[in-house]
C-alpha positions in Angstrom: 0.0 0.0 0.0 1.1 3.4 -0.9 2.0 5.9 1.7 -0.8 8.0 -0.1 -3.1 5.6 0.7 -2.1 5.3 4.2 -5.3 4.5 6.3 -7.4 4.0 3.5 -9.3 0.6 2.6 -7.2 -1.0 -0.5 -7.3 -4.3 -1.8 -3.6 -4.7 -0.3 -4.9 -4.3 3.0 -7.5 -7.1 2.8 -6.9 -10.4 4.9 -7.2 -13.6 3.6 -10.9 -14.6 2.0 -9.8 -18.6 1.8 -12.5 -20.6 2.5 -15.8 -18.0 2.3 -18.0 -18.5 -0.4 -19.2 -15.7 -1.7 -21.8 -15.1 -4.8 -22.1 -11.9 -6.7 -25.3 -10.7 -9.1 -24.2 -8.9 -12.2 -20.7 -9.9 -11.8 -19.9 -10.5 -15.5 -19.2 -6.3 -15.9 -18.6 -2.9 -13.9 -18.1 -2.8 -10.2 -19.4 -6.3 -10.1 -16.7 -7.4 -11.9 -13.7 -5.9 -10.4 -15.9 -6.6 -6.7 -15.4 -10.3 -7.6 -11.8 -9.6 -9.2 -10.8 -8.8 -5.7 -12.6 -11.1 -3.9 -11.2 -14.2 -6.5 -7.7 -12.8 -5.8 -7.8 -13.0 -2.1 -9.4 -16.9 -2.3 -12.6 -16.5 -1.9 -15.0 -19.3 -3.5 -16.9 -17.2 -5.8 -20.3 -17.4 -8.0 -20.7 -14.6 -11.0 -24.5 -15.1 -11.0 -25.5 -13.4 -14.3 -28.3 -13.5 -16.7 -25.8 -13.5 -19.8 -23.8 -16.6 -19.0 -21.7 -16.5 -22.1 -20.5 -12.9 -21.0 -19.9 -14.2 -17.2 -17.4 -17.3 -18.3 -15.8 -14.4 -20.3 -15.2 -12.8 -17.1 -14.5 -15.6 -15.1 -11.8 -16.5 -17.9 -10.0 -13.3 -17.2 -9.9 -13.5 -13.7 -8.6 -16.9 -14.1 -6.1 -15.8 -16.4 -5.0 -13.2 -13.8 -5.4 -15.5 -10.9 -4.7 -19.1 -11.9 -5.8 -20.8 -8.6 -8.7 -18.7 -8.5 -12.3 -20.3 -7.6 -14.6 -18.7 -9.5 -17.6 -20.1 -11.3 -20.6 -18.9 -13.3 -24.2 -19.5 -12.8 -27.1 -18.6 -14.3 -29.4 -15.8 -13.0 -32.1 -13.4 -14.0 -33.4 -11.2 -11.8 -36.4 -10.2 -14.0 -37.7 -13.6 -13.6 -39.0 -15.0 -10.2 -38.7 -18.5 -11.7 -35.3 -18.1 -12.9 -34.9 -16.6 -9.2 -35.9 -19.6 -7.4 -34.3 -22.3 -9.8 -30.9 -20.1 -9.0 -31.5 -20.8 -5.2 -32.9 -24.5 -5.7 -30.1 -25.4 -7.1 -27.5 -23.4 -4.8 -29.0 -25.1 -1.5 -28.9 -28.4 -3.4 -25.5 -28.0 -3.5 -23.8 -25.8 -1.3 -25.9 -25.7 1.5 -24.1 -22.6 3.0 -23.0 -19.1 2.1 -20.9 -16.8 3.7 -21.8 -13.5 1.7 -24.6 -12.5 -0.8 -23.6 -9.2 -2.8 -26.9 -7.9 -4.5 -25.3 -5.8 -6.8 -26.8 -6.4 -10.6 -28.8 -3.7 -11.8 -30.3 -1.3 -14.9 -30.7 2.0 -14.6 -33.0 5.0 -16.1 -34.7 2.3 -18.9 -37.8 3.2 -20.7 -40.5 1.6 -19.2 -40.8 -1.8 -20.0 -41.9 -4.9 -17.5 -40.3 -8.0 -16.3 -41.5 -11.3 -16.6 -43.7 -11.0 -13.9 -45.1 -8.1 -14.8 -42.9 -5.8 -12.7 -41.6 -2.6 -14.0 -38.2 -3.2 -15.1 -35.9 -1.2 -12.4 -38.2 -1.8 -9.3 -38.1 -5.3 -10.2 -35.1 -6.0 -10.8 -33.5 -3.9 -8.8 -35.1 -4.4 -5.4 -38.1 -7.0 -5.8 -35.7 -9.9 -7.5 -32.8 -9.4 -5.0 -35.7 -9.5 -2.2 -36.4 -12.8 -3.8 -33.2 -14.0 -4.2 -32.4 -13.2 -0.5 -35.2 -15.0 0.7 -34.9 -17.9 -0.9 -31.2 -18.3 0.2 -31.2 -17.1 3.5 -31.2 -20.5 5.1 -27.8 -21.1 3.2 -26.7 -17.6 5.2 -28.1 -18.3 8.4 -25.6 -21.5 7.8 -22.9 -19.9 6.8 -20.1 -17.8 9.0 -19.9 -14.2 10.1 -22.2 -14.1 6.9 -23.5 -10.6 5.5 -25.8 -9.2 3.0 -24.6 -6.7 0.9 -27.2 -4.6 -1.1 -25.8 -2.1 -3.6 -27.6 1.5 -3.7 -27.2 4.6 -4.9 -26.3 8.3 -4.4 -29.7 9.2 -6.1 -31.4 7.2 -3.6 -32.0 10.4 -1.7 -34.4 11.8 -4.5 -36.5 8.8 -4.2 -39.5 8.0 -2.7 -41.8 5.0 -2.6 -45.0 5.4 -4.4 -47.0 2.3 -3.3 -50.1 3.4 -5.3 -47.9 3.1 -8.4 -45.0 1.0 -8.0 -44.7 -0.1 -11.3 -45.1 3.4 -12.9 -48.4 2.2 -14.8 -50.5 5.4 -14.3 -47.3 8.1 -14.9 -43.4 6.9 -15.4 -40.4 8.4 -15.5 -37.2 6.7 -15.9 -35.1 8.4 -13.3 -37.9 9.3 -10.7 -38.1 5.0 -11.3 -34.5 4.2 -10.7 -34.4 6.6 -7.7 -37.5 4.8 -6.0 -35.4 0.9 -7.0 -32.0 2.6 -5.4 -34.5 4.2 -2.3 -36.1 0.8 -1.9 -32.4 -1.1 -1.3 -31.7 1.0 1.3 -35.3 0.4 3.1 -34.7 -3.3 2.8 -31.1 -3.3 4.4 -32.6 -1.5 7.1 -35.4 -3.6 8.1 -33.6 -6.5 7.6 -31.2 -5.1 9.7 -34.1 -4.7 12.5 -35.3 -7.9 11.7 -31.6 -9.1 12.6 -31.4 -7.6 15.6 -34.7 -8.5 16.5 -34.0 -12.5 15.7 -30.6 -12.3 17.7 -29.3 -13.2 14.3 -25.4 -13.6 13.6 -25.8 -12.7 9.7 -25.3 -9.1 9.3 -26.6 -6.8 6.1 -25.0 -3.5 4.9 -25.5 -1.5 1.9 -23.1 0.6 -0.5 -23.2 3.1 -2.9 -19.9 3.6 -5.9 -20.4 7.1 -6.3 -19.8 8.2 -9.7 -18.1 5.4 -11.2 -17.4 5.0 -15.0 -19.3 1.8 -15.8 -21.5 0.3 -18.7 -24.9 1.3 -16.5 -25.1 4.2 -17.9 -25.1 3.0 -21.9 -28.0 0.5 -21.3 -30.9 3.4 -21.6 -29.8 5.6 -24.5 -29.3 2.3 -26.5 -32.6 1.5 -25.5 -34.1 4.5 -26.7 -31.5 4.7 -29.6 -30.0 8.1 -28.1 -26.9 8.7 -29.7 -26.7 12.2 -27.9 -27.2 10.6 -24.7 -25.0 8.1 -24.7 -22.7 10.5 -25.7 -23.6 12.8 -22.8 -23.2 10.0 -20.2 -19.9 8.9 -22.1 -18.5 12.6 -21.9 -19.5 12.3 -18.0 -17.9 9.1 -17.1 -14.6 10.4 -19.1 -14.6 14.1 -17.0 -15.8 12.9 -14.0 -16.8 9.8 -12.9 -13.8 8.0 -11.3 -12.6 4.2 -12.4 -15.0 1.1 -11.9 -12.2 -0.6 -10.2 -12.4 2.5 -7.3 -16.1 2.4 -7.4 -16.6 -1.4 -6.4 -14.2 -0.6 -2.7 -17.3 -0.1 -1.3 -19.2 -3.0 -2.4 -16.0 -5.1 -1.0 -15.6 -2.9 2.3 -19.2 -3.7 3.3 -18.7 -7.4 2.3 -15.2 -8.3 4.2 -14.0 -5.4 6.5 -13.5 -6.0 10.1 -15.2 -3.0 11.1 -18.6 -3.4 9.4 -21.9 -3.7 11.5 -25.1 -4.4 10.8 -26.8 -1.7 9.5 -23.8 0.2 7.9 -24.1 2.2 4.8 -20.9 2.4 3.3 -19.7 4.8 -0.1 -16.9 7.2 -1.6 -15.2 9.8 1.1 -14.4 12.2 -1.4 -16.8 15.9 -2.4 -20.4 14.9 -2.0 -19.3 11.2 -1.7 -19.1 11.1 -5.8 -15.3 9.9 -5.4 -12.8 8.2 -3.5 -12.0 5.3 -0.7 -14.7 3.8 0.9 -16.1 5.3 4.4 -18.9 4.7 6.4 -21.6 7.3 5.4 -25.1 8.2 6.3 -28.3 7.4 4.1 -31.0 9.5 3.5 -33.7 10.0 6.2 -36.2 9.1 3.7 -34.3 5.3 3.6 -34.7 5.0 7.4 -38.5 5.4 7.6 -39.3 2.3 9.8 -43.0 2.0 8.6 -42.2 2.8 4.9 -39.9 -0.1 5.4 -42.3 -2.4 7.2 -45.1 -2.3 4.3 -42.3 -2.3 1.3 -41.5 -5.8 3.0 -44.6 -6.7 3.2 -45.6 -5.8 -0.4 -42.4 -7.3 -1.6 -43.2 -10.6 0.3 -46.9 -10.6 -1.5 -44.9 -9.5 -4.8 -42.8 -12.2 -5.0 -44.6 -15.0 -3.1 -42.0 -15.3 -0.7 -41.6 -15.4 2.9 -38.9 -14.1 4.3 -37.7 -16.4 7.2 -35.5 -15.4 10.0 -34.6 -17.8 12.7 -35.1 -16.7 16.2 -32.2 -17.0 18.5 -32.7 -16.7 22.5 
């Protein structure tokens, strides 16, 4: 480590991940990618859980190629799909049986409206509703595993996002970023009352949330391509060039809230640098909005009823 990096949360400065088994949504690109780039290199057992496999075995072949003892594998996994949802945890518990961390970090951002298979609009649904899902279903395989932790990736624009229940899915008025902000809003409502529902249980696993910051990623392509904005894209291209800082610096926080000594339940953690857009990761605070205990409560509850789920904790005396 650098003496400018002196006290700061590096790669170099991670212990040893031998032996934890960690899986990773969205893992095949971005900060997902270099997340499990870190994670692989440090020898952790790691699943890319994407919905593209070809493009996740071309990023597991890099990091092998980089780190030849590496344990890295791909799965499949669509988060738009509630079926493809549970078959992803079937099979895990089938053969795993534990987990040590779950990183909820694929998601889309600022789409045109469009719905997922289960009739979800897109960013709600994927963002929040099939990682709700997904952490249900395997959350036996946490509450087996050791010192585990939840880790669900936000955003800065979470705190211009609110929760309108008598429109989740944006059928009566959408708006692609109002969307995305409500998705971003709604991770950081579910880390918290998990978090409560932690404490409550006397649980060991732990949840956290993170935010990159401004990090120069492919996110930011997927909706101009949609809409076939060439002027966007080249606004958000010109953006990522003058200001956002690398995806490789943006993922620190994803891997400070999944392995550092120091994180408790409940933790929010994102860039220390001017108006946390930039930087090493530090713990920071979330929006009021994201700590509403009773917003929380019923987005559980509606998420539960969404994705025919319940979400089991086991009580501990």
């Amino acid at each position: 480590m650098s003496s400018s990096n002196a006290g700061r949360f590096t790669p170099e400065n991670i212990r040893s991940l031998a032996g934890r088994r960690i899986i990773v949504t969205g893992a095949n690109s971005g900060i997902g990618l270099d997340a499990t780039r870190i994670f692989a290199s440090k020898g952790a057992r790691v699943i890319l859980a994407c919905r593209n496999t070809e493009k996740g075995q071309r990023a597991r072949d890099e990091i092998v190629r980089a780190h030849p003892s590496a344990e890295v594998e791909v799965r499949q996994l669509d988060l738009a799909s509630l079926a493809s949802v549970q078959r992803f945890a079937d099979e895990y518990l089938a053969k795993d049986r534990a987990l040590d961390v779950l990183v909820n970090n694929a998601g889309v951002m600022a789409l045109p409206r469009s719905l997922t298979e289960d009739g979800f609009e897109m960013q709600i649904g994927t963002n929040h509703l099939g990682h709700f899902a997904l952490t249900a279903r395997l959350f036996a395989a946490l509450e087996a595993g050791k010192d585990a932790r939840v880790v669900n990736v936000s955003s800065l624009v979470h705190k211009g996002g609110r929760v309108d229940f008598d429109d989740l899915h944006g059928a009566a008025r959408y708006a692609k970023w109002t969307a995305y902000s409500q998705s971003k809003l709604a991770n950081l409502l579910f880390t918290f009352e998990l978090d409560r529902r932690l404490r409550e249980a006397k649980s060991s696993v732990i949840t956290a949330a993170c935010h990159p910051g401004y990090a120069a990623t492919n996110l930011q392509f997927v909706g101009p391509q949609m809409e076939k904005s060439s002027f966007v894209e080249g606004v958000m291209r010109l953006g990522n060039k003058v200001f956002a800082q690398p995806a490789e610096l943006g993922a620190l926080p994803t891997v400070y809230a999944a392995v550092a000594d120091d994180v408790r339940s409940g933790d929010f953690i994102g860039p220390d640098g001017f108006m946390e857009m930039r930087g090493y990761p530090v713990k920071v605070q979330a929006a009021a909005r994201a700590k509403d205990a009773a917003v929380a409560k019923r987005l559980w509850t509606v998420s539960e009823e969404a994705c025919k789920v319940t979400f089991a904790i086991t009580a501990h005396t």
